[in-house]
Every structure is written in C-alpha cells, then in structure tokens.
C-alpha distance (Angstrom), angle and dihedral (degrees) to the residues before:
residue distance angle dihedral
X1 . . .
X2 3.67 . .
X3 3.72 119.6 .
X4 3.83 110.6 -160.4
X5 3.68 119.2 -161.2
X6 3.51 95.3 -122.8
X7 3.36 98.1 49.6
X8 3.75 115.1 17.6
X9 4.67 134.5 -175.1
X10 3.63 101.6 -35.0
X11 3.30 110.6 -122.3
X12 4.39 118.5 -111.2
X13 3.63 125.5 -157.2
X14 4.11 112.8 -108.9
X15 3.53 127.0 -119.1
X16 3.49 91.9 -103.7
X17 3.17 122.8 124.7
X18 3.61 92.5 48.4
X19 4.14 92.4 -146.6
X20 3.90 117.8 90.7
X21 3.55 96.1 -87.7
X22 4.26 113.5 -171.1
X23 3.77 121.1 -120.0
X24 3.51 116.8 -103.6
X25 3.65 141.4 175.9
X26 4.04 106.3 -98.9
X27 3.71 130.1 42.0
X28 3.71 114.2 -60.1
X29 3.85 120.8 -147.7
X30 3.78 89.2 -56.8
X31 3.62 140.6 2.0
X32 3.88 131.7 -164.9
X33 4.29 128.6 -146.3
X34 3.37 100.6 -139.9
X35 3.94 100.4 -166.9
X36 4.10 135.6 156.4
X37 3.62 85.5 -150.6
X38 3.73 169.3 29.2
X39 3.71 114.6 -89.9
X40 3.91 130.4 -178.0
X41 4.00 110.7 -29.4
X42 4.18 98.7 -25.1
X43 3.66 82.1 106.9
X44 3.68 109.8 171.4
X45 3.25 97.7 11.9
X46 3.77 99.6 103.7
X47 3.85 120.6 170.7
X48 3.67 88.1 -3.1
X49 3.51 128.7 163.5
X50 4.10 121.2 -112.5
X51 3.84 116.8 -164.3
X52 3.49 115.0 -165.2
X53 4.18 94.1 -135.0
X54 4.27 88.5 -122.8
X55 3.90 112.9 117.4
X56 3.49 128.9 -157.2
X57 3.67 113.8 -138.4
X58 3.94 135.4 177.6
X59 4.21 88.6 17.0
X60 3.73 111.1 178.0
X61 3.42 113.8 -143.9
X62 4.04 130.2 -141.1
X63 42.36 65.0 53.5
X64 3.28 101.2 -12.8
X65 4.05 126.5 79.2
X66 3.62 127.0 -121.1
X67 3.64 117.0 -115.6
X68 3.68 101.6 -148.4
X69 4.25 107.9 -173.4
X70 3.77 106.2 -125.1
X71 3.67 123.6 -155.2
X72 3.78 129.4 -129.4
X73 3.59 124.1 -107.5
X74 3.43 117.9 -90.0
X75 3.67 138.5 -168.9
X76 3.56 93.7 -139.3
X77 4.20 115.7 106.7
X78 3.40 143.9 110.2
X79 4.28 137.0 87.0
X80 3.69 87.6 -76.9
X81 3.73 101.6 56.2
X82 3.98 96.7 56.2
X83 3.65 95.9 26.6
X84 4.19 96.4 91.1
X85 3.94 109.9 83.6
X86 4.25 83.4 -120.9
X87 3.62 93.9 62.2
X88 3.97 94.4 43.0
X89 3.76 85.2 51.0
X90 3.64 88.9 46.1
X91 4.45 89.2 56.0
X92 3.67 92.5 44.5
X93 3.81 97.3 46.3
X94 4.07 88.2 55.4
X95 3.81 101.0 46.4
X96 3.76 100.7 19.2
X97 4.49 91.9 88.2
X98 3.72 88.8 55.7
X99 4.11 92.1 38.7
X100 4.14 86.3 106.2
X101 4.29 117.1 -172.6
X102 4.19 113.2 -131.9
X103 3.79 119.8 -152.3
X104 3.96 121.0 172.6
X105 3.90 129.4 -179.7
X106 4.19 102.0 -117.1
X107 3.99 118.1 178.4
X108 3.67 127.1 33.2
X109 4.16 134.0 -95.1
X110 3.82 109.4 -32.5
X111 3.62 94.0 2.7
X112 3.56 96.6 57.2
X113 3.90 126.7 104.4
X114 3.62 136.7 154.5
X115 3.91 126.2 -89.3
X116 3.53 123.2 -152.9
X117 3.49 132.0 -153.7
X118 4.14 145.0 162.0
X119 4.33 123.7 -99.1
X120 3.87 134.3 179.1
X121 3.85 121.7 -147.9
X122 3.74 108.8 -120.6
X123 4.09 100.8 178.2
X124 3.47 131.0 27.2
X125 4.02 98.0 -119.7
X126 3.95 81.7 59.1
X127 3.75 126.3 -86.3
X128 3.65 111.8 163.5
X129 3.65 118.1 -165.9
X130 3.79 117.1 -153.8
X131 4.02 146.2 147.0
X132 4.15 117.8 -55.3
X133 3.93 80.6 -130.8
X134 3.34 96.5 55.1
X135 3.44 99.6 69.9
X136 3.55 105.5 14.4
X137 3.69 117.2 127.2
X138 4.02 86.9 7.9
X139 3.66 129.1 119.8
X140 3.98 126.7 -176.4
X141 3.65 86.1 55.5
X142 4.09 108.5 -169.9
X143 3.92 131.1 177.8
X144 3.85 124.0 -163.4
X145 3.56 113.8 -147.5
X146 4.07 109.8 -155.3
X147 3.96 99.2 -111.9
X148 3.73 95.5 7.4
X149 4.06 108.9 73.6
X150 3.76 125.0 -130.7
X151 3.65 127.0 -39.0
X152 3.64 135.0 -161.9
X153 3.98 107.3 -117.0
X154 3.85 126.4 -162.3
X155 4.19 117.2 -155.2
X156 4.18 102.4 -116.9
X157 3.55 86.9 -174.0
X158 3.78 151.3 -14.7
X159 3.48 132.1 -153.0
X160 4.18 109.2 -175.9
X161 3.64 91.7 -179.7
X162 3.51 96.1 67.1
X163 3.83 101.4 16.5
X164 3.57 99.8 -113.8
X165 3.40 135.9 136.5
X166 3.78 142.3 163.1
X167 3.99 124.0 -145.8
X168 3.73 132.5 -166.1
X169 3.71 131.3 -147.8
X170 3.98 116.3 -155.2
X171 3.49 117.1 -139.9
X172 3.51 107.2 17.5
X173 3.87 135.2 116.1
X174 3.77 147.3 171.6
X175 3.42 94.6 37.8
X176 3.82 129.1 169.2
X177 3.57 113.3 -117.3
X178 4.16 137.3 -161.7
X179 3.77 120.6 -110.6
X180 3.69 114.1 -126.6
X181 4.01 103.1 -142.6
X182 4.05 113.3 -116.7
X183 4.13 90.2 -153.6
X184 3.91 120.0 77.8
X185 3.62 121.1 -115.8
X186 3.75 120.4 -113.3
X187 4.02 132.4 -164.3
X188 3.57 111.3 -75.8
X189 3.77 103.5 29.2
X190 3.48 116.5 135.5
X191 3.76 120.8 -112.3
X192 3.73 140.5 -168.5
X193 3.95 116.7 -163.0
X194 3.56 125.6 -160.0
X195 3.94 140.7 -165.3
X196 3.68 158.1 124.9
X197 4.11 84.3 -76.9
X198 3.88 105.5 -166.1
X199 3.57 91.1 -14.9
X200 4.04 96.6 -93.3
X201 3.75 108.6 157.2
X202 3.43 125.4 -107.3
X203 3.82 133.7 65.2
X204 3.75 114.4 -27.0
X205 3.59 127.8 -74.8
X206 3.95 120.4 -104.3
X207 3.61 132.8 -158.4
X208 3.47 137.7 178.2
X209 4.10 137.6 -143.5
X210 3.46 143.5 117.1
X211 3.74 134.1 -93.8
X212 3.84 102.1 -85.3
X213 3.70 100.5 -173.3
X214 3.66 140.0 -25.8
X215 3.89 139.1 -134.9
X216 3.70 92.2 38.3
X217 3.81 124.5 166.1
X218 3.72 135.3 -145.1
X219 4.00 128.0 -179.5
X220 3.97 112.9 -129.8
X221 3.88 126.5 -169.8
X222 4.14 79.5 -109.8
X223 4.00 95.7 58.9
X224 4.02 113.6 -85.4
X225 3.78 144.1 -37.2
X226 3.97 104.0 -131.2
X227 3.90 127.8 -160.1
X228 3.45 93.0 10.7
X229 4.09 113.9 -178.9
X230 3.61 106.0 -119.8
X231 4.19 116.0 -142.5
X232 3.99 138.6 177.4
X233 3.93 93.2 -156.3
X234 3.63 99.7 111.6
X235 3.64 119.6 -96.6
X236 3.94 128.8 -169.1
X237 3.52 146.8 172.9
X238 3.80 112.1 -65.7
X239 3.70 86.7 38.6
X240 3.89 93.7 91.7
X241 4.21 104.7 125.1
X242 3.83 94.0 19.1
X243 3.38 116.3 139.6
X244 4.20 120.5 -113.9
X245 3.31 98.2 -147.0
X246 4.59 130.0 -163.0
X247 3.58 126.3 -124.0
X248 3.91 89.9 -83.8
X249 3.86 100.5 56.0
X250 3.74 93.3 -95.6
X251 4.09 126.3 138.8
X252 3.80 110.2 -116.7
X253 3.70 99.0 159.4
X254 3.67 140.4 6.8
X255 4.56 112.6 -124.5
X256 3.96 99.0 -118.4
X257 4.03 106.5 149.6
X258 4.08 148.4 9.9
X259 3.57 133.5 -152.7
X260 3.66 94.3 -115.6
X261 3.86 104.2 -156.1
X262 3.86 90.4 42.6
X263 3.83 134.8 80.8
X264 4.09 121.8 -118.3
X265 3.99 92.3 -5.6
X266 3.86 113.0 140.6
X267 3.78 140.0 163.4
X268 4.04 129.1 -150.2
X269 4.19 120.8 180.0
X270 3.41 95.5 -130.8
X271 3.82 118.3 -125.0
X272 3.65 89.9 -119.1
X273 4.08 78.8 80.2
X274 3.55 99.5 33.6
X275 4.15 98.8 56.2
X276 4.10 91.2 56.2
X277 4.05 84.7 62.2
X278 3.21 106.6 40.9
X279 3.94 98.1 84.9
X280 3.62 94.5 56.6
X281 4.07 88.7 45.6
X282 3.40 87.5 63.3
X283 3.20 101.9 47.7
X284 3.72 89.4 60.4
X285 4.08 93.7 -103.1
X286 3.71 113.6 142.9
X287 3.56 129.0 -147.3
X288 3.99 116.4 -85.6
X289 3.44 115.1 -38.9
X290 4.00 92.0 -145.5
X291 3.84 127.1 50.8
X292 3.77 113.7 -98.4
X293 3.71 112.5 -87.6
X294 4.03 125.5 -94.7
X295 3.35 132.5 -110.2
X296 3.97 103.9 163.0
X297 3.83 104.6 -151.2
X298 3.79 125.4 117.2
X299 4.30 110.1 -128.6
X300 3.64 137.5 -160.0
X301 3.90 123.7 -176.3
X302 3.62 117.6 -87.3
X303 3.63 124.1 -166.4
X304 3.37 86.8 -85.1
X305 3.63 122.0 -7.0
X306 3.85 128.7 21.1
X307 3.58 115.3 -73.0
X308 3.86 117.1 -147.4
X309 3.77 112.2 -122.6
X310 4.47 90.7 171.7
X311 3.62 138.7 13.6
X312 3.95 119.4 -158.0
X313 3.61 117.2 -122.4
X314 3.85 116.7 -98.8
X315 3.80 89.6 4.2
X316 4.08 134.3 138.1
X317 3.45 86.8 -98.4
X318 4.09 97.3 55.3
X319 3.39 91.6 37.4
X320 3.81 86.9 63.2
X321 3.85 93.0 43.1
X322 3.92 95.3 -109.1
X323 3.92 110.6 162.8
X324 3.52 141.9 -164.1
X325 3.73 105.0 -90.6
X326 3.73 99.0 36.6
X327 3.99 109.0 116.5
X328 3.98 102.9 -148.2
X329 3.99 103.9 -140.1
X330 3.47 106.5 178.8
X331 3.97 145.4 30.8
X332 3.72 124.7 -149.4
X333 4.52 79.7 -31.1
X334 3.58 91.0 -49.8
X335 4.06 114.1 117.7
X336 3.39 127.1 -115.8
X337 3.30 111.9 -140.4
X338 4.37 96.6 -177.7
X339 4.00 141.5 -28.0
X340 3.99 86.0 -67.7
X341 3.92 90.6 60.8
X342 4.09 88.9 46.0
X343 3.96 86.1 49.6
X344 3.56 94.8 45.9
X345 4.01 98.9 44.2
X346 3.98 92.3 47.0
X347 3.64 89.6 41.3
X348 3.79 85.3 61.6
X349 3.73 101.5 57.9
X350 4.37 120.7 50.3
X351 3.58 136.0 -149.1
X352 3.67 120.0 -27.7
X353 3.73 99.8 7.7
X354 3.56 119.9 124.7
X355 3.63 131.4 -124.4
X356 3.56 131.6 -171.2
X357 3.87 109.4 -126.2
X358 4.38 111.2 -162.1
X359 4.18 101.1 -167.8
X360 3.60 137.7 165.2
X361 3.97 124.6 -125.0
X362 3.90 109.0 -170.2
X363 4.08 95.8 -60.1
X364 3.20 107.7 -16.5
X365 4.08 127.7 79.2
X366 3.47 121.3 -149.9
X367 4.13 135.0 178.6
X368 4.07 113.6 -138.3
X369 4.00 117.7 -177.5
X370 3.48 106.0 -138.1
X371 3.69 126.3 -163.2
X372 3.93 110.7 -144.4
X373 3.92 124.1 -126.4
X374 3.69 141.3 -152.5
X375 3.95 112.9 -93.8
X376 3.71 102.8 -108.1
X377 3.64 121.1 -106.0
X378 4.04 111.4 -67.7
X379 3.29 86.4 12.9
C-alpha cells in the first residue's frame, strides 16, 4: 500500500467489541493504522497501532472569537519540577475545575450507546474545546462540570481534519477556565495529562510523563495529524480532549491518540494548532468541506525536505514525473523542513488545486507544478 502524505492508511475499526457494532462517522471504541510504512516523523513506529483516546461505554448490542486565557512564561520545566507528589497536586488542583467529561449518543435504536470523551472550559459562559472525534456523528451531547452537574452541550463547530471542535453550554456563567501556555514545549519537560480515562466516575484521571518527542505525525481516515507532541504519561480511552498540561498548570497540548501496540506512547495537538482555529469554530465554520488533496508518493525525512521513497502508479505525483530519490524542498516557496511539513502543506490544499513542488534530484534542483488528486477509493 501506498501511504501519501496528504492522505495517509485509513484507519479501520477493531474487532473489539466482539458484538455487531454499526459503522459510524467518528472513532468507535478503538481504531487500528494499518500501514506498510513509515510516514512523516512516526519513525519507528512501523505498523503501529493509533487509538483515537474516545471510549465507548454502556454500548447496547443487537462570529465571535474565543478568548482563550494564556499563561505567562515561566522558568519552571523539566521531570524534576512536577515529579514530587506536591507539585502534581499543585497541576491538578489548577486545571482539574475546568477538566469537564463529554458523553454523546452515536448509532441509532438498538445499536446505539454512549461515547465518552475528555473537554477543557475555555470561557466562562462555557466553551468547551474537545476532539472532532469525540463528538462527531453524536447527538445528545452532555458535559459534566466537577461541582456543577450535567449540562446540555450543542457542537459550535467541528473540524475532522484536524480533530477539533468547540462546544457550548447554554446557561452557564463564571466558569473556571484552563490556561493555554504562551511558551513552546521542548523534549524533556515534564507533563501531567488528565481526562475522563475509560469513563469511570469520579474525578478525572491523572497521569504523569515527560515530553518524549515533538513534531510527530500520525495518518487519520481524515488526512493527517502534524507536529504532534509526543508523551509517556499514560493516556487512555476517555482521555480524548483532555488537557496535557506543563509543570505550571498550563495547557500545552490537547490528549488525541496512542500507539496501540506500544507501551507509554501518546500524542497531544499542541495548542500552538488549536488557537489559529478557534475563531472560525466559533463562528460556526467547520473544517474543510473537501478531503485534502492527493499527491500519491510515500516520504521519509530528509535532511531537510521529504525525500520520496514510492510514487503510486498513475498518480499526481507520476503524472508530474516525481521519482523515488527526489527530496521535495519546498511548497508553493515555503520550505519544507520534513515529511510532517509535506503532510501539513498538501493537507492544506484539496482536489484539483495546484501546488508548486521545488525538489532536488542528485545535483540538480528543479520546480514541477503539480495538480493534486483525489485519494483513490479505500485509500
């Protein structure tokens, strides 16, 4: 199989549950990558496993902006500083009141159950930012707020591509919100994660870990999730829309995925790629209407630029006489750093668009205009 950057392995529901369990448009209780190989920054991780951290609990068988607070800078980070018990109580005691669980209804009649899912409060009249695939597909959205009972939620807007999406509760006010952090994360920070992990009652779930890598890149059956942080604090299902939080209570990422045939590997979106959104979310915008464009060429990271290790028969990237070998270096005169940039600047345009591709072949360097594709059925 061909993986294309743009448009990567679809993902396929698991065999678990074992019951006949409808298809339906968001990640069930589990969800397998099946992929022939390494795209983008997943090094290693070949025919791994990505969960989509939703759970599904209780199955039946047969215009405005978003003011997001944003933390200062601070000096504090690293294992050490959240490793003692005090300081993880510390974390959890700032974010935990605005830690919020999701549920939604998803299937119909006897093949209906309830999926369950992580959100943080962003504004105090009750905008709740969680996964795409958490409520995707669902209706009877409800959030708990710790302290507050169980509110009705409505979806503002979705955006599948990226899995984002932005809630409101009616009726509410004088919330407590999370802090998104204004510094970048780096490799080695500690981390605590939070969520409605396997949706057992109580008070959320916490974790801790470090920041294990960063830019990180995992193929979805809605395109790609690019510069992904990378953590070993335990995630699980449920903890889809939970906040990853620094040593100083602050929101650096939002828990999305797992590698689900590997120990202590877990993905956030950082909010770096959430805040840009969150506007047009609010306004009621969804994400693209199309699916992101085609290219049809397998990519490794090059040093820079994405080198391309296969090119699908009959694709864009034939058509335009791009071979294995050539290291693509630009998009459209913007570089390309790795395979995540290539993901991330195809993912950006759809079907039909054209892009112009700089690349290197041995010495020389060459510009091809390539006219982008829809990913072939199955894809």
């Amino acid at each position: 199989m061909i993986i294309d950057p743009s448009h990567p392995a679809p993902i396929s529901p698991e065999a678990e549950p074992t019951e006949a369990v409808p298809t339906v448009d968001r990640a069930p209780a589990r969800r397998n990558l099946v992929t022939a190989a390494v795209v983008g920054g997943l090094s290693g991780l070949v025919a791994a496993g990505i969960v989509l951290a939703v759970v599904l609990s209780t199955w039946s068988p047969p215009g405005a902006t978003v003011p997001v607070p944003v933390a200062a800078t601070t000096s504090q980070s690293g294992s050490a500083a959240a490793a003692a018990p005090e300081n993880v109580r510390a974390i959890v005691a700032k974010a935990e009141p605005a830690v919020v669980s999701v549920t939604d209804v998803v299937g119909r009649g006897l093949f209906s159950g309830t999926a369950a899912g992580t959100g943080m409060i962003l504004t105090p009249d009750g905008r709740v930012l969680t996964n795409a695939h958490v409520v995707d597909g669902g209706s009877n959205v409800r959030v708990t707020i710790p302290g507050r009972g169980t509110h009705a939620a409505r979806v503002l807007g979705i955006d599948t591509v990226h899995d984002v999406a932005l809630l409101k509760i009616d009726g509410v006010s004088a919330l407590p919100t999370v802090a998104f952090s204004s510094s970048a994360p780096q490799v080695g920070d500690a981390v605590v994660a939070m969520g409605n992990a396997l949706a057992l009652n109580g008070s959320p779930t916490v974790t801790t870990g470090i920041v294990s890598a960063l830019d990180r890149q995992i193929p979805t059956d809605a395109g790609a999730l690019t510069h992904l942080i990378q953590t070993d604090a335990a995630i699980n299902q449920g903890n889809s829309g939970g906040p990853l939080l620094n040593s100083s209570g602050q929101v650096i990422g939002m828990n999305t995925a797992i590698a689900g045939d590997a120990q202590n590997i877990g993905f956030a979106i950082p909010v770096s790629q959430i805040q840009p959104r969150l506007t047009a979310l609010a306004r009621g915008e969804s994400g693209p209407a199309q699916a992101p464009g085609y290219l049809g060429v397998t990519v490794a990271d090059a040093s820079p630029g994405a080198e391309i290790t296969a090119v699908a028969g009959s694709s864009p990237a034939a058509n335009a006489g791009l071979q294995a070998g050539d290291v693509i270096v630009a998009v459209d005169g913007t570089t390309v750093q790795g395979a995540s940039d290539l993901v991330a600047a195809v993912q950006s345009h759809h079907p039909g668009e054209r892009v112009r591709l700089r690349i290197t072949r041995g010495e020389t360097s060459t510009t091809r205009t390539v006219t982008l594709g829809s990913a072939p059925q199955g894809f």
